[in-house]
mmCIF file of the C-alpha atoms, coordinates in Angstrom:
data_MODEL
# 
_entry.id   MODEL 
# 
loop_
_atom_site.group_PDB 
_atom_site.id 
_atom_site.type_symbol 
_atom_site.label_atom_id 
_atom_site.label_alt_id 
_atom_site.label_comp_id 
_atom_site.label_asym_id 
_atom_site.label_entity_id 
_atom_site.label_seq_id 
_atom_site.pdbx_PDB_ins_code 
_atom_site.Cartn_x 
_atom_site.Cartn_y 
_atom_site.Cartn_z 
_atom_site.occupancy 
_atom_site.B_iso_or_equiv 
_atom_site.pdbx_formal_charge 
_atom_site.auth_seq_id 
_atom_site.auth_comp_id 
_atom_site.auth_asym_id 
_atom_site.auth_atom_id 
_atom_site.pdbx_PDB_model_num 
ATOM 1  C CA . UNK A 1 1  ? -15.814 6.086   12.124  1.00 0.00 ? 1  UNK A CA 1 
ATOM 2  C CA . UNK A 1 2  ? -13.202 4.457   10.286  1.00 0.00 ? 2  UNK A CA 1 
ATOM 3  C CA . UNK A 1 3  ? -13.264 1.208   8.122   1.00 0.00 ? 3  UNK A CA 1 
ATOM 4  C CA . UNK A 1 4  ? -10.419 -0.978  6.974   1.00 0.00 ? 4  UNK A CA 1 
ATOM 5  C CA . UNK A 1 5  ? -10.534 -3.946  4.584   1.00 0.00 ? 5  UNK A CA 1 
ATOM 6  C CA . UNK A 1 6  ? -8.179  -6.569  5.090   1.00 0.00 ? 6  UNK A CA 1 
ATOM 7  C CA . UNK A 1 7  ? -7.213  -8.967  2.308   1.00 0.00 ? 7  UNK A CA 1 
ATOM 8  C CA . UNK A 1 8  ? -5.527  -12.072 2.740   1.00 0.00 ? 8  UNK A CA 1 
ATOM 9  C CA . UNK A 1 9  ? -3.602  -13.885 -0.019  1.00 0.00 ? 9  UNK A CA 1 
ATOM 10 C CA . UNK A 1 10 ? -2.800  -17.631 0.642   1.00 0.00 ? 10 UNK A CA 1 
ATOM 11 C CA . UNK A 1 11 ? -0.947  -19.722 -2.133  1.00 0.00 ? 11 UNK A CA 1 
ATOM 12 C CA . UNK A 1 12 ? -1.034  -23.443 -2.305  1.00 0.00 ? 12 UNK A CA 1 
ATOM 13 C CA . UNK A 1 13 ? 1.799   -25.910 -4.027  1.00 0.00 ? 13 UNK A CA 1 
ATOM 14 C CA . UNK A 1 14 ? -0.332  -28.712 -5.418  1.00 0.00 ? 14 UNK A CA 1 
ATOM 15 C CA . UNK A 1 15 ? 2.424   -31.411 -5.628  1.00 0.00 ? 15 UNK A CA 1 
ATOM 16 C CA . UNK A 1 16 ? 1.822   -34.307 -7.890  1.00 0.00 ? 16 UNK A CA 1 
ATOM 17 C CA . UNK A 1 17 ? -1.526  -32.656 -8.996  1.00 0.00 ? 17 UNK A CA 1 
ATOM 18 C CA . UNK A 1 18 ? -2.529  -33.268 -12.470 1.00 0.00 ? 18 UNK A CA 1 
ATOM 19 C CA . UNK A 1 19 ? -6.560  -33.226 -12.785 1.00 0.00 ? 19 UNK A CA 1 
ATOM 20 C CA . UNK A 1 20 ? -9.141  -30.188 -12.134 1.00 0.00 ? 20 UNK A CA 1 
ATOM 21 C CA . UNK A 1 21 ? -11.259 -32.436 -10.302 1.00 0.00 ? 21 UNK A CA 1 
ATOM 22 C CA . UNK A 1 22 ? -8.965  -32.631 -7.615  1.00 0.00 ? 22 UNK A CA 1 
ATOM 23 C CA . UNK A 1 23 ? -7.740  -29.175 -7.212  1.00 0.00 ? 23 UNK A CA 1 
ATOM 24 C CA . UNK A 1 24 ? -11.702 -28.395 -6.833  1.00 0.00 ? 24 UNK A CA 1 
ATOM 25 C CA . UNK A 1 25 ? -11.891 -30.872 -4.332  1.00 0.00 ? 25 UNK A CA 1 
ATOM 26 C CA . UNK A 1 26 ? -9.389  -28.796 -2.235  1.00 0.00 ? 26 UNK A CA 1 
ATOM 27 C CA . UNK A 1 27 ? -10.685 -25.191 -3.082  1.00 0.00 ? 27 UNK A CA 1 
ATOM 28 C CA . UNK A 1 28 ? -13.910 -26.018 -2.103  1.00 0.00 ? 28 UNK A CA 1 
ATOM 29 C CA . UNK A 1 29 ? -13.407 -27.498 0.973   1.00 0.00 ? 29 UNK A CA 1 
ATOM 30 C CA . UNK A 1 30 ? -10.922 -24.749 1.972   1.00 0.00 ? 30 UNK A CA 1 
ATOM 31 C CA . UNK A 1 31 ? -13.197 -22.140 0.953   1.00 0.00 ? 31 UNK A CA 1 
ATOM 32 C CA . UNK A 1 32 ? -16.665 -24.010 2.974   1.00 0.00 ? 32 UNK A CA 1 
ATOM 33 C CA . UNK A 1 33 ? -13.918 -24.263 5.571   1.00 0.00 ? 33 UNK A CA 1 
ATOM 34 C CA . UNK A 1 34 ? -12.587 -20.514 5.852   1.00 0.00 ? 34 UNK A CA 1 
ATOM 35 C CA . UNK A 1 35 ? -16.153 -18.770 5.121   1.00 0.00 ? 35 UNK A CA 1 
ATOM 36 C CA . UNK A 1 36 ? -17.902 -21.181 7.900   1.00 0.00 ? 36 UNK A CA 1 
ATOM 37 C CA . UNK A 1 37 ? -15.483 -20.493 10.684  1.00 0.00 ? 37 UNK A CA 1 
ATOM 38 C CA . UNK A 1 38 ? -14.521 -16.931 9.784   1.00 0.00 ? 38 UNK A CA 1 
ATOM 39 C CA . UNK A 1 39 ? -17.290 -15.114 7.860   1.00 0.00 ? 39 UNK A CA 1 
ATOM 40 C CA . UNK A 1 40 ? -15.904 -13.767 4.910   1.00 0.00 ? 40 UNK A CA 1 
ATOM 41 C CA . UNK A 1 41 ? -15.509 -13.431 1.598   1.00 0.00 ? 41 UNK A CA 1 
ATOM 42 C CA . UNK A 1 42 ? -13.366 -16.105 -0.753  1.00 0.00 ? 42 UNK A CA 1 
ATOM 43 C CA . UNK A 1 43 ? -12.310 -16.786 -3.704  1.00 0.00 ? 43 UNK A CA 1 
ATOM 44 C CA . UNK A 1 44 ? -10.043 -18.165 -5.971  1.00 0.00 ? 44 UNK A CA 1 
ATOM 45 C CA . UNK A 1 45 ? -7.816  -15.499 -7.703  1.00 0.00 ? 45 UNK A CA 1 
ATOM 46 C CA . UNK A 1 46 ? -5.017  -15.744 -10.936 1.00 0.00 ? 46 UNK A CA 1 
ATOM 47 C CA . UNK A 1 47 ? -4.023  -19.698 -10.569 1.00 0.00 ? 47 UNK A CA 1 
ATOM 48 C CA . UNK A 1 48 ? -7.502  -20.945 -12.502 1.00 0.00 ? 48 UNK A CA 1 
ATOM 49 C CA . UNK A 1 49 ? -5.608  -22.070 -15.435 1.00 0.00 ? 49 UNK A CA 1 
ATOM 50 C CA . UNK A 1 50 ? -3.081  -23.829 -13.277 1.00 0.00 ? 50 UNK A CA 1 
ATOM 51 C CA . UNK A 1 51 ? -3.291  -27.913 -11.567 1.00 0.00 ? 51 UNK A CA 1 
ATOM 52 C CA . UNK A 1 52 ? -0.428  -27.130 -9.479  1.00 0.00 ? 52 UNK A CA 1 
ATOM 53 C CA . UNK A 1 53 ? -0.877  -23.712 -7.821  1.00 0.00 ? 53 UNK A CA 1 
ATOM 54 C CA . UNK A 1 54 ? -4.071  -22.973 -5.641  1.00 0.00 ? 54 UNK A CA 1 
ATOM 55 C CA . UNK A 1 55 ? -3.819  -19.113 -4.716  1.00 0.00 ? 55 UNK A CA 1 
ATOM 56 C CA . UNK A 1 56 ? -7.374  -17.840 -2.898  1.00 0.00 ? 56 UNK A CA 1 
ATOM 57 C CA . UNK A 1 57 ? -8.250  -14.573 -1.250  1.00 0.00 ? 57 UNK A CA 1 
ATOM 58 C CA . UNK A 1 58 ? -10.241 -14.082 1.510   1.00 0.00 ? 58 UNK A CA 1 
ATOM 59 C CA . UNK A 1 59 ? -11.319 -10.538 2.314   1.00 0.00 ? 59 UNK A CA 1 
ATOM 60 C CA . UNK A 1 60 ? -13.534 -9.231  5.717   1.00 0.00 ? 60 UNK A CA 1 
ATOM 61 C CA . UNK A 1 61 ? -13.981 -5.374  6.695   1.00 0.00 ? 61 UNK A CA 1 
ATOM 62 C CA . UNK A 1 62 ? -14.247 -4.094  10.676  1.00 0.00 ? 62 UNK A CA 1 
ATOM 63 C CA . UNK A 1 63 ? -13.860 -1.138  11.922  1.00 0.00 ? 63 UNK A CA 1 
ATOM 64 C CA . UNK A 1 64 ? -11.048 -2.342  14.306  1.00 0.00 ? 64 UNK A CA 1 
ATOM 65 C CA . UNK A 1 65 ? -7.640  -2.862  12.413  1.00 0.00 ? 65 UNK A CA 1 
ATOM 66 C CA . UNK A 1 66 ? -6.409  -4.960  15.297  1.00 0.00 ? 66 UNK A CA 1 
ATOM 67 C CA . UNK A 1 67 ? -9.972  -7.420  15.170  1.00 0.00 ? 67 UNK A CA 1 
ATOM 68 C CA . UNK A 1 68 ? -9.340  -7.395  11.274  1.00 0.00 ? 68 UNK A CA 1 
ATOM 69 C CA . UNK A 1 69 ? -5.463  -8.587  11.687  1.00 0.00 ? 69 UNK A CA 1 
ATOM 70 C CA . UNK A 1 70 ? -6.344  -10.962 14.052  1.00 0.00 ? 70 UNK A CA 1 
ATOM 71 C CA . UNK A 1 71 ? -9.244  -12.549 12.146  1.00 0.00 ? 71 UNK A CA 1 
ATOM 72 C CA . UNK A 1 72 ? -7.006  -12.714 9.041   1.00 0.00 ? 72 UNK A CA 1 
ATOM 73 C CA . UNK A 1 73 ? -3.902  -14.459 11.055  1.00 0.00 ? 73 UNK A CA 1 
ATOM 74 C CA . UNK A 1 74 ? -5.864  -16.488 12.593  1.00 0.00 ? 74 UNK A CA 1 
ATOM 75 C CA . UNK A 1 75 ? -7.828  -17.319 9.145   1.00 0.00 ? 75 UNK A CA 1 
ATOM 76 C CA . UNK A 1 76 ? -4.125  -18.041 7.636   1.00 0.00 ? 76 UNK A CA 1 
ATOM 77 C CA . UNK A 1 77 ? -2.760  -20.731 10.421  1.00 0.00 ? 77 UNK A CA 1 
ATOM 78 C CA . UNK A 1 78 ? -6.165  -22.905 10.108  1.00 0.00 ? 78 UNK A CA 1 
ATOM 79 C CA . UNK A 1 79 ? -6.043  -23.067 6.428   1.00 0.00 ? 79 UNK A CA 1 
ATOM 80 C CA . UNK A 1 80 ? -2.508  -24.384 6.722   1.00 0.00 ? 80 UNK A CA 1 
ATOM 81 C CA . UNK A 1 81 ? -3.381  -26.391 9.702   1.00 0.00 ? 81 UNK A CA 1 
ATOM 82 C CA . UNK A 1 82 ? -6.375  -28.260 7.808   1.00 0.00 ? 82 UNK A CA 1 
ATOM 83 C CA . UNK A 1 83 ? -5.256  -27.989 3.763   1.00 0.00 ? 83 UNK A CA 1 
ATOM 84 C CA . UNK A 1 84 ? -2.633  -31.297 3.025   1.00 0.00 ? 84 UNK A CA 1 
ATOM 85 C CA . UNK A 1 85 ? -0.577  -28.795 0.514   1.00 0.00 ? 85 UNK A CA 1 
ATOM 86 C CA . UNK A 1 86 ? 2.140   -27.144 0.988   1.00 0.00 ? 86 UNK A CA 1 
ATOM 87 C CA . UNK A 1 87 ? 1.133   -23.329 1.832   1.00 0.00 ? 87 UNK A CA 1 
ATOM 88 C CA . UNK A 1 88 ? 4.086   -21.359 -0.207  1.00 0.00 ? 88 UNK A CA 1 
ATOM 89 C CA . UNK A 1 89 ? 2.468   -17.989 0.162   1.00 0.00 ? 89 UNK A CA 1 
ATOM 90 C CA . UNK A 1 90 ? 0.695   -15.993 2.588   1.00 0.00 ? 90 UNK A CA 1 
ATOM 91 C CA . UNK A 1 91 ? 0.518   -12.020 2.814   1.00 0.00 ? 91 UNK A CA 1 
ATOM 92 C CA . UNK A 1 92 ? -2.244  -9.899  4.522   1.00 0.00 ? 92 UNK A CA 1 
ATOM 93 C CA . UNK A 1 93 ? -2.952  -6.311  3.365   1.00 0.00 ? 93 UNK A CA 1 
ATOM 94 C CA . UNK A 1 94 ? -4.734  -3.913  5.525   1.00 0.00 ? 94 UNK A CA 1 
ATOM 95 C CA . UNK A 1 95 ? -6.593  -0.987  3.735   1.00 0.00 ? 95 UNK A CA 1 
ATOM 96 C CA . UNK A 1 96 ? -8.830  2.160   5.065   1.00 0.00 ? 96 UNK A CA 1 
ATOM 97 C CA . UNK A 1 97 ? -12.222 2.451   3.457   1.00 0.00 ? 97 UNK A CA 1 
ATOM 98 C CA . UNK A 1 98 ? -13.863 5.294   4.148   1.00 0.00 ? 98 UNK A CA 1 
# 
């Protein structure tokens, strides 16, 4: 049977941004957000040193590619529909783990 791993990379603008504290705030929430609703894996990934960019991953595995795109589309339009930044980013890659 085969497996695929989907990532999904999602990229926040923090406008007007200028303390860690607050871009925790938002992470965390997002990520209690995305891995209650959705059961997967998060994570913030490349914009730790930044106040104004949030970029996180979120990663699940199935072993239907059409389940796994759905999940991850679906994953992508609530965090924009709940997170008050501007999503700039969003790209999903599908991979085959076998």
């Amino acid at each position: 049977m085969t497996t695929f791993l989907a990532v999904l990379t999602v990229e926040f603008a923090l406008h007007g941004n200028d303390n860690l504290k607050a871009k925790r705030r938002i992470a965390n929430s997002l990520k209690q957000k995305v891995r209650n609703k959705f059961n997967v894996a998060i994570a913030e990934i490349g914009t730790e040193d930044s106040l104004t960019r949030l970029r996180l991953a979120v990663v699940s595995i199935s072993n239907s590619e059409g389940h796994l795109r759905s999940r991850m589309d679906k994953c992508c339009l609530m965090m924009e529909a709940v997170c008050p930044e501007e999503m700039v980013e969003s790209q999903v890659e599908i991979h085959v783990a076998d």
